[in-house]
C-alpha positions as MATLAB code, in Angstrom:
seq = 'XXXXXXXXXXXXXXXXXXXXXXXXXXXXXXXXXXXXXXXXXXXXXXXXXXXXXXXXXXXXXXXXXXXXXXXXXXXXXXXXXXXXXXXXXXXXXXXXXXXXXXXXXXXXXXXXXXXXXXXXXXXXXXXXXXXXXXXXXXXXXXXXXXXXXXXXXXXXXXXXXXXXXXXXXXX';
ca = [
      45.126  -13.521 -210.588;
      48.880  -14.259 -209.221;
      49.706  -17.856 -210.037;
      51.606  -18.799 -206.646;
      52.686  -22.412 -206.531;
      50.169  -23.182 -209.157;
      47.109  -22.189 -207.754;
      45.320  -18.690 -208.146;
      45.398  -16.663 -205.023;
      43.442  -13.364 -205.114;
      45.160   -9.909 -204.550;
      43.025   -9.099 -201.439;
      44.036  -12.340 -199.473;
      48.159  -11.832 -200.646;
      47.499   -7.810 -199.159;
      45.566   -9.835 -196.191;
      48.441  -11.882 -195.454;
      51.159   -9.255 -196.153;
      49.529   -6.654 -193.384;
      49.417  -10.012 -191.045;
      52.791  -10.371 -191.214;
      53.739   -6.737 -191.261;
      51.992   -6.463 -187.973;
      53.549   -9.692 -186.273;
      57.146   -8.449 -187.001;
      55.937   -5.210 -185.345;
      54.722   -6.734 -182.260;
      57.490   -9.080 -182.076;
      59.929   -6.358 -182.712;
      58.455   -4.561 -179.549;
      59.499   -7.029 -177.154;
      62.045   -6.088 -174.188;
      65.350   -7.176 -174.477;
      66.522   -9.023 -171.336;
      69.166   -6.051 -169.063;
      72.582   -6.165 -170.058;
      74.748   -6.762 -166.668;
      77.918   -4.561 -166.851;
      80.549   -5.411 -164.524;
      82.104   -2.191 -162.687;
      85.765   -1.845 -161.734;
      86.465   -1.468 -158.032;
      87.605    1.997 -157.408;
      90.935    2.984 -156.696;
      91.855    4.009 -153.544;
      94.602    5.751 -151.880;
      96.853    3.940 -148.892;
      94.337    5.747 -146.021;
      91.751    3.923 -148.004;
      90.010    7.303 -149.079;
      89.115    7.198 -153.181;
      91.297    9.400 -155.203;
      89.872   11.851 -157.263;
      88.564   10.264 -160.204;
      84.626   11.019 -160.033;
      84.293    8.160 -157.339;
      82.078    8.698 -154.133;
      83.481    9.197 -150.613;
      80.556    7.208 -148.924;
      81.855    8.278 -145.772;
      81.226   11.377 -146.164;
      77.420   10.412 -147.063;
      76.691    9.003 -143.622;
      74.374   10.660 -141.097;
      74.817   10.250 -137.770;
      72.030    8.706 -135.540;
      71.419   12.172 -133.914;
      71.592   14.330 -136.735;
      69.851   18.060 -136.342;
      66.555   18.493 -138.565;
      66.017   14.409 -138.459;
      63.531   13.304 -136.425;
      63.874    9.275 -135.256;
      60.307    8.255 -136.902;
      60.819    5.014 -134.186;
      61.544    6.887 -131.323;
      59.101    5.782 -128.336;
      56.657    8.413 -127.831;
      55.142    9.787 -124.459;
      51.541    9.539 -124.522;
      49.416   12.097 -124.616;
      47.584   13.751 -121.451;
      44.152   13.115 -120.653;
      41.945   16.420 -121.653;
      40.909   18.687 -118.441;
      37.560   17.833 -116.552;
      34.914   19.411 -117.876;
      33.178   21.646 -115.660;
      30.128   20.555 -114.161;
      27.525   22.854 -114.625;
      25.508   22.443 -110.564;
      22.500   24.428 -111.773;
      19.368   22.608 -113.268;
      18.726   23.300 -117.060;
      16.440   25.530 -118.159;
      12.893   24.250 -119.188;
      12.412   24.292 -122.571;
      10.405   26.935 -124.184;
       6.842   26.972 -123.918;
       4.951   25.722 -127.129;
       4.167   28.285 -129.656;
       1.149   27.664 -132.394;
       2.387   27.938 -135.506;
       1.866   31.098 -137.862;
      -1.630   31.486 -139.060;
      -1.459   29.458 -142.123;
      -4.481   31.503 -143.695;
      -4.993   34.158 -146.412;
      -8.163   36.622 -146.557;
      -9.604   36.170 -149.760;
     -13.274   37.628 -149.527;
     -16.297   37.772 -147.331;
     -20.280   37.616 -148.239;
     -22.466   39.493 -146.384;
     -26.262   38.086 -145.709;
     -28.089   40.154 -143.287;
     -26.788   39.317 -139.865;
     -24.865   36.451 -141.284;
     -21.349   36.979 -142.107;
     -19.090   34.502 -144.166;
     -15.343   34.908 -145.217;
     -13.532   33.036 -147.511;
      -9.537   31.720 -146.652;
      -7.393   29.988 -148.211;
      -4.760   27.270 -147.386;
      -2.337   26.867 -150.160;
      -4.026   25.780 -153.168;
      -7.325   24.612 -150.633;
      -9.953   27.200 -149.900;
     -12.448   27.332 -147.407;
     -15.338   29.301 -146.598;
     -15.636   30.274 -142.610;
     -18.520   31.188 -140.363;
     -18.157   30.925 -136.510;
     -18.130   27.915 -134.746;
     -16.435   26.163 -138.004;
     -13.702   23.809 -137.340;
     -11.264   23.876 -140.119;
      -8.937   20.516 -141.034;
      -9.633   19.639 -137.152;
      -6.784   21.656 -136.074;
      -8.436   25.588 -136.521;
     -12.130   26.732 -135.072;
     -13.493   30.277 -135.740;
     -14.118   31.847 -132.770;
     -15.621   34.777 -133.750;
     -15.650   37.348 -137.022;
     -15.721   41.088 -136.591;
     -15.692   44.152 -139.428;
     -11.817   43.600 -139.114;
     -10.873   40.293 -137.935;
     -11.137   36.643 -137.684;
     -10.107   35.162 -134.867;
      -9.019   31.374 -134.869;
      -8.183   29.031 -131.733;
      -5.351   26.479 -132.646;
      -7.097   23.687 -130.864;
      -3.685   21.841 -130.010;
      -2.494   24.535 -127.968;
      -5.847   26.527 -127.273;
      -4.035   29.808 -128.870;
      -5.917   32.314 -130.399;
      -4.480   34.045 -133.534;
      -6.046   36.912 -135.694;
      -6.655   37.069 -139.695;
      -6.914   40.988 -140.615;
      -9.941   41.571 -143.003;
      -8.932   44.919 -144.744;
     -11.545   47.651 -144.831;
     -14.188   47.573 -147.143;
     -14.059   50.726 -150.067;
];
């Protein structure tokens, strides 16, 4: 222990206070120092009141004039700009628009049992599968109209349009 005006003080709070310090004459050292103002002498001229050589500045010769080539006037008063042409008027009607279509068959063959006379096939919708005889309405939007050896053929009620699933010959 440091004996420091008679009492004990312990090394760690003598570093403590040390780094404190250390730190605030940093900080304070950082501090901007107000601008110096230097006074410059007035150039000397010559009697036509043009500066003599010296490293001085003509500003005379550093003057544009008002109409100077390759400067536009940004505050120059601008003409406006012209109306676009007419658009030309088209004098015949439009064209209807296109008949609706039905929209591709959304089926895929995936088998058929044969009973007899009776005839079923089995489709499938995505991950949904369905098994078809005619007369069937599928999802109320498809009816089987009729099943042959190498088709099914479904009306798309919305429309009334009949599309065609291939069956592929039996081996």
């Amino acid at each position: 222990m440091i004996a420091f005006l008679k009492s004990n003080i312990s090394p760690r709070a003598v570093l403590a206070v040390a780094a404190m310090t250390l730190v605030v004459s940093v900080v304070m050292g950082r501090e901007k120092q107000p601008p110096t103002v230097v006074a410059l002498a007035a150039p000397a001229t010559a009697p036509g009141g043009r500066a003599e050589h010296g490293g001085e500045l003509d500003l005379q010769k550093l003057g544009r004039s008002k109409n100077a080539e390759g400067v536009p006037d940004l505050f120059a008063p601008r003409t406006p700009v012209s109306p676009p042409a007419p658009e030309v008027v088209n004098t015949q009607p439009p064209s209807p628009p296109p008949a609706p279509a039905a929209p591709p068959l959304p089926f895929t063959y995936l088998g058929q049992f044969i009973d007899g006379a009776k005839t079923e096939i089995f489709v499938a919708r995505g991950a949904e599968h369905y098994s078809v005889e005619k007369g069937r309405t599928i999802e109320g939007q498809y009816r089987v109209e009729k099943i042959t050896k190498t088709a099914v053929t479904f009306i798309y009620l919305p429309l009334g349009t009949r599309q065609n699933l291939a069956i592929p010959e039996l081996k």
